[in-house]
N, C-alpha and C positions, 0 to 999 in steps of 0.2 A: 111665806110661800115655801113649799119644801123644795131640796136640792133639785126631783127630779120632776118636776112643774115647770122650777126657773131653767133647767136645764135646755129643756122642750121649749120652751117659747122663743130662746135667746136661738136656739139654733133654726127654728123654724123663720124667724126674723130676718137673720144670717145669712139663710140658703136663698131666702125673697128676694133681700135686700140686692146680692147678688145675681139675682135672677136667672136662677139655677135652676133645673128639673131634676125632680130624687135620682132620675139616670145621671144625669151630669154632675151632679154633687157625690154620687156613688164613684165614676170617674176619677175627680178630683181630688177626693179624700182616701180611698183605699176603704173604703164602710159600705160594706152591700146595702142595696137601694132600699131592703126590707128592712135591715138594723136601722138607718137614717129615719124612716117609716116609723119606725116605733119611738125611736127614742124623740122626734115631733110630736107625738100623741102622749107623749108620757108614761109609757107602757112599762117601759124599761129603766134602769139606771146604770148609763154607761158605764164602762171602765175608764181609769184615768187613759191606760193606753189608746182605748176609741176615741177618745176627748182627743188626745193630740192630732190625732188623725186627723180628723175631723178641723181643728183649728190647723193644720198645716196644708192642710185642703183647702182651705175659705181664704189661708194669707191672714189669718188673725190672730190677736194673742189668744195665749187658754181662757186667759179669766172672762173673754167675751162671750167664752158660750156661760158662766159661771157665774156671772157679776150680778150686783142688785145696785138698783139706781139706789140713790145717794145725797146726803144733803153737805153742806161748808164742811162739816165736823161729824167724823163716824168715830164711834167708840164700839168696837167689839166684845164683846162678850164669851169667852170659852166657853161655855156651855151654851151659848146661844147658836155656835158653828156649826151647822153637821161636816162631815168629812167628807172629801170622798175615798172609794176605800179599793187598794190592789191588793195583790199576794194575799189572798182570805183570809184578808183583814189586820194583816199586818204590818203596810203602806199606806199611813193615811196623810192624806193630803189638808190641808186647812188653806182654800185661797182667800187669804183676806182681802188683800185691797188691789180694785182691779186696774188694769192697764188705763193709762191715764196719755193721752196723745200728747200735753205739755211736757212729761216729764217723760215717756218712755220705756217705764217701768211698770212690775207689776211680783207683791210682795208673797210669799204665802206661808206656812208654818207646816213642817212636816214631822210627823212622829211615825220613826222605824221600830216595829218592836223588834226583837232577838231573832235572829233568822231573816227579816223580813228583805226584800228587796225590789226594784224597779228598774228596767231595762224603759231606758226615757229613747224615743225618738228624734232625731235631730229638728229644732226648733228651724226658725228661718232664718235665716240668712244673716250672719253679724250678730246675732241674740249670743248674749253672754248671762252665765251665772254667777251668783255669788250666795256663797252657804257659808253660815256659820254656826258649829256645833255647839248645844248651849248642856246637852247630857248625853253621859253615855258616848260610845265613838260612831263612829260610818268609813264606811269604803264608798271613795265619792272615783265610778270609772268612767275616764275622757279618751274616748277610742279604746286602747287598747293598753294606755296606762292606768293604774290603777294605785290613789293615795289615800291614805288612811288617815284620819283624821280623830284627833280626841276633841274632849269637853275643852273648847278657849278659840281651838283651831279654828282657822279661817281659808276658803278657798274661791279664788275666779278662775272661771275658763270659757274658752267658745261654746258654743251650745248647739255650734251649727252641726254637728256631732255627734253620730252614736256614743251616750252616755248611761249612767246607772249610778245606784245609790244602793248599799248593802250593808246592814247591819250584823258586824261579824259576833258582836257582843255578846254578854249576858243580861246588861240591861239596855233599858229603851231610850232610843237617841230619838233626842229634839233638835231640830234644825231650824232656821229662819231661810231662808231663800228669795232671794231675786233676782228678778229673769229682767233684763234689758234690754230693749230693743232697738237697735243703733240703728240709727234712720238716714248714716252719710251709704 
């Protein structure tokens, strides 16, 4: 199934399950009632930034609008991924493995090419990150500080937070990421 299939279905499930009306969902999430409209029908393929919206809207993680059911044992594939993709095309996102209610967590793989960058919206509430840079550097910003990180470097913070991720580099930084979701 392509990204923007599973994407549609997982949010139209979402908004039901909820028992939302596209006005109320429009509401809730900050996504006019007509983008919500499309991206259900599969018209479209959101932005990561719609994505959060929308998951910050619903009170869910991201990977729940993103995730593919799943058997005991997944093995991912690189080339089997598609992305999703911000800053035209220079922000791409890889969510591998989705939020999981035992554990809390939910992992994904990002590669910033040179220039690239993302202005992330505050997650919910207690959600904490954790990156670490495997190539290349990043400017990883928490509010209004802003740390620079090379190839080894490791970072946690709140998440509940205006945050961002910027590739000041020349070449392409690969990250690992996980989002947390503290449920005291």
């Amino acid at each position: 199934m392509d990204v923007t299939k599973l994407i549609a279905a997982n949010a139209k499930r979402l908004r039901e399950g909820k028992k939302l009306t596209l006005d109320a969902a429009a509401a809730a999430t900050g996504v006019s009632r007509s983008m919500l409209a499309q991206i259900e029908r599969g018209e479209v393929n959101p932005t990561i930034s719609v994505l959060w919206k929308m998951a910050n809207g619903y009170k869910v993680s991201f990977t729940a609008l993103v995730e593919r059911e799943g058997d005991a044992v997944a093995v991912l594939r690189q080339g089997e991924l598609p992305p999703l993709s911000e800053d035209e095309g220079r922000y791409l996102n890889y969510p591998l493995f989705s939020f999981d209610e035992r554990t809390g967590f939910e992992t994904y793989r990002i590669v910033i090419r040179p220039g690239g960058a993302l202005d992330a919206q505050p997650h919910l509430s207690g959600a904490e990150e954790y990156i670490t840079v495997f190539a290349g550097s990043a400017e990883i910003r928490v509010g209004e500080a802003v740390y620079t990180l090379e190839r080894g470097d490791s970072i946690r913070f709140r998440a509940d937070v205006p945050h961002g991720y910027r590739n000041p580099g020349t070449d392409t930084a690969e990250l690992s990421m996980l989002i947390y979701y503290n449920r005291s």
